[in-house]
N, C-alpha and C positions, 0 to 999 in steps of 0.2 A: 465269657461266651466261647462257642466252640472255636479254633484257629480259623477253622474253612469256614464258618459263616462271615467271620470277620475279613476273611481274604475276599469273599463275594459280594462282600459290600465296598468293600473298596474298589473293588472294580466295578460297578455299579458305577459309584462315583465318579470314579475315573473316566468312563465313558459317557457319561452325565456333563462332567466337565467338558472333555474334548465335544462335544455335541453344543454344548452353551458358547464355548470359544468360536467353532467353524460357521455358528449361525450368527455371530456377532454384526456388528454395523459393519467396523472394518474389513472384516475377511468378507464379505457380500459383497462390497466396495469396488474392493481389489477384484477382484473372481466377476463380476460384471452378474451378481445374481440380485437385481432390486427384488424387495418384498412392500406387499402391501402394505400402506399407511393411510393416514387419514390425510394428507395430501392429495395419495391418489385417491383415496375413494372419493373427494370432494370434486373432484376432477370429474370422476365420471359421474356423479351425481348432475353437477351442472352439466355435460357436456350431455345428459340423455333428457333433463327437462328443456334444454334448448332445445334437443332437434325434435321432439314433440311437438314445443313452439314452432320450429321451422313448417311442420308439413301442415299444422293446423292453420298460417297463413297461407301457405299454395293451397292452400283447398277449399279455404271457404272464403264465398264473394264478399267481404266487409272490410276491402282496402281506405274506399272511398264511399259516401253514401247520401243521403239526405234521409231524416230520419223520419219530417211528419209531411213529407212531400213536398207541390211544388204547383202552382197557380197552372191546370189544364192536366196534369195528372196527379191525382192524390194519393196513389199508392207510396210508399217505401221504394225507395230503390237505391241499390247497391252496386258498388262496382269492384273484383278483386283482379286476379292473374288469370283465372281461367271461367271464370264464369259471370256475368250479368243475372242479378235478382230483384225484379219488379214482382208486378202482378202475374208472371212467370218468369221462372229463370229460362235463359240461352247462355249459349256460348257467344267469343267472339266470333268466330267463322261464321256461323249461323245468321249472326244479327248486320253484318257488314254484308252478308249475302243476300240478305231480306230490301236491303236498303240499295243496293248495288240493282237490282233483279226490279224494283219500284221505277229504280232512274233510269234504267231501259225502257220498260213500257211507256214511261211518261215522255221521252226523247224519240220525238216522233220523227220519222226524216231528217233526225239531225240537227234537229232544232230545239234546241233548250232554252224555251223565251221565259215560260210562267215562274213565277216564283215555285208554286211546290215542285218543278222539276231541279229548278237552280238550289234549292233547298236537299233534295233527297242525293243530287250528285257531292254536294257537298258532304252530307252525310256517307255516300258511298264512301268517297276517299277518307275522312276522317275516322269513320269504323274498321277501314281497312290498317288506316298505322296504328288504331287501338289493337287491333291482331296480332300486328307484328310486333307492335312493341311490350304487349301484354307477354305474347307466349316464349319472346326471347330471353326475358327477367322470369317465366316461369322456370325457364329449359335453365336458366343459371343457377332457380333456386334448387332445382335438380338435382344437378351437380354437386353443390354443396351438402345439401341432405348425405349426397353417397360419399361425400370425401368426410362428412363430419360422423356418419358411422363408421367408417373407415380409423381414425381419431380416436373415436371410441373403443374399438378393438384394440386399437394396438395400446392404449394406456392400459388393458385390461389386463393383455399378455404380457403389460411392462416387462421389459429388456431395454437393455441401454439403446440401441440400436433403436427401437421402436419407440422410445420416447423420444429422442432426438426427431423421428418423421414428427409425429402431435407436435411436436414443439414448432418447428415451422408450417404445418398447418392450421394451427387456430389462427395465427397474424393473416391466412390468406382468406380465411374464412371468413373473418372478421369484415377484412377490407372489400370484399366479391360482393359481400352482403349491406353495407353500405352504400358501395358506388351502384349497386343494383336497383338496391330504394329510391334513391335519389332521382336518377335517371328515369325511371317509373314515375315519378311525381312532376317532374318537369315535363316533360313530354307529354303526360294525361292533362294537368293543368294547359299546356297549348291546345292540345286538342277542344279541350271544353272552351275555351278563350276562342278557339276559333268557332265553334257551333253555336258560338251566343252572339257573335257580329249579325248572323241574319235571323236568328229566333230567340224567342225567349229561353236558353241553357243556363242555367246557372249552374256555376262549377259548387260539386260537394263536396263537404268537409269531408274531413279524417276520420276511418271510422275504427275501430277497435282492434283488428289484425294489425294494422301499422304500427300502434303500439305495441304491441305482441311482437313485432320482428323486431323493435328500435329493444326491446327488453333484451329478448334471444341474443342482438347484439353486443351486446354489455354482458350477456353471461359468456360469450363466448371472447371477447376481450380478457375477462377474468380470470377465462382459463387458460389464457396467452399467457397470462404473469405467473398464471400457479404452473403453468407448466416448464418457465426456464427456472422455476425455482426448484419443482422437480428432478430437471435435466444436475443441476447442479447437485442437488443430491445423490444422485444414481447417473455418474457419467461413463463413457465408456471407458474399458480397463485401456484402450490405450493410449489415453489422451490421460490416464493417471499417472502408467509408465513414463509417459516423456517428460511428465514433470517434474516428475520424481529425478528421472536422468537428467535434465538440465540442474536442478538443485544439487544434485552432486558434482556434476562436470563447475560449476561456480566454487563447488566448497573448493575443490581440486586446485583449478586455477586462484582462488584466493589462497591456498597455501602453498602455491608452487611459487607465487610471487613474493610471498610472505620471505622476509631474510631468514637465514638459522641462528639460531639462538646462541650466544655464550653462557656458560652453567650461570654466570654474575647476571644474567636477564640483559645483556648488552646484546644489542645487534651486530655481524659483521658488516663493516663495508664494503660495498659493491667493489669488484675488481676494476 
């Protein structure tokens, strides 16, 4: 072959080479450049059919429900974060208003002797902490939604720096959305426990968002562990330096301790 085609293949190579070297694991490592893998893309696979999950529970009324009704009303009815679905849907503001606005008309002069007025105040006040306590676990799950696209992002644009934030955000996410559940289930269980002391209320089972969020949970748990497994893969270049520095400053001091040798492999003795 000609000399120069052979000199341009070689350099070809050459720069072939240097190219396969500087994209290596190690040199990306070191230089703080993560590249996609199938870690992260599992990462962000779970971490974007969770928060689908996430918004498909704040949105639709199927926390709580009764499915074939209930002896004086027969319809279905539903209960989620933001919305009540019978034989029409409302909101809570709406439906604590309806009830609150009864217990006035009926409280005449101040007097709330009859049962349906003692019933509808009771109702006022117990729709009213449905309100409050519905739209505080909604406004949480909010928050979450925007901090777990947030999560999302930055595994995308992985950098060491940005996977260290994901990495202490899924454990908050995880935890927010839990203690959020919980606190929502307790609190509507007493409410209904208290509206069945003077009528017939029977509290409704669990109805298919709740499972949907207890899922989402557990996908976003999982992505608590993929993500310090992550973090350890791609950490930051300077938390590799100082390791690297303390493993030499020990090799250092184990040889400055070390005696010096006589050519026979005998050690001096200490002065």
């Amino acid at each position: 072959l000609d000399p120069q085609v052979l000199a341009r293949m070689e350099a070809v190579q050459q720069v072939r080479y240097q190219e396969a070297v500087g994209d290596s694991y190690k040199i990306r490592r070191l230089e703080g450049r993560p590249k996609h893998g199938q870690l992260s893309i599992t990462i962000l696979a779970i971490g974007a059919l969770t928060w689908i999950g996430n918004l498909f529970a704040l949105i639709m009324p199927h926390w709580r429900g009764t499915f074939v009704g209930i002896f004086g009303y027969a319809s279905r009815r539903s209960w989620g974060l933001l919305w009540v679905s019978g034989r029409e849907s409302t909101d809570y503001y709406r439906m604590q208003l309806v009830a609150c606005n009864t217990y006035a008309d009926l409280n005449v002069g101040g007097l709330c002797l009859s049962p349906i007025c003692q019933w509808y105040r009771l109702k006022c006040y117990q729709y009213y902490m449905f309100f409050l306590v519905s739209h505080s676990v909604a406004f949480i799950f909010l928050l979450n939604l925007l901090f777990h696209a947030m999560a999302i992002v930055w595994v995308w644009r992985l950098s060491p720096r940005l996977i260290r934030w994901s990495t202490c955000t899924w454990p908050f996410l995880c935890l927010s959305q839990v203690s959020s559940i919980a606190a929502w289930f307790v609190m509507s269980q007493d409410i209904f426990e208290a509206l069945n002391m003077q009528s017939y209320y029977p509290t409704p089972g669990v109805s298919y968002c709740t499972f949907l969020s207890l899922l989402t949970t557990v996908g976003m748990l999982a992505n608590s562990l993929l993500s310090c497994q992550l973090r350890q893969l791609w950490p930051e270049p300077d938390s590799d330096s100082e390791t690297e520095d303390e493993d030499l400053d020990s090799q250092d001091g184990d040889q400055r301790r070390r005696p010096p040798q006589l050519p026979g492999g005998q050690g001096l003795a200490p002065p």
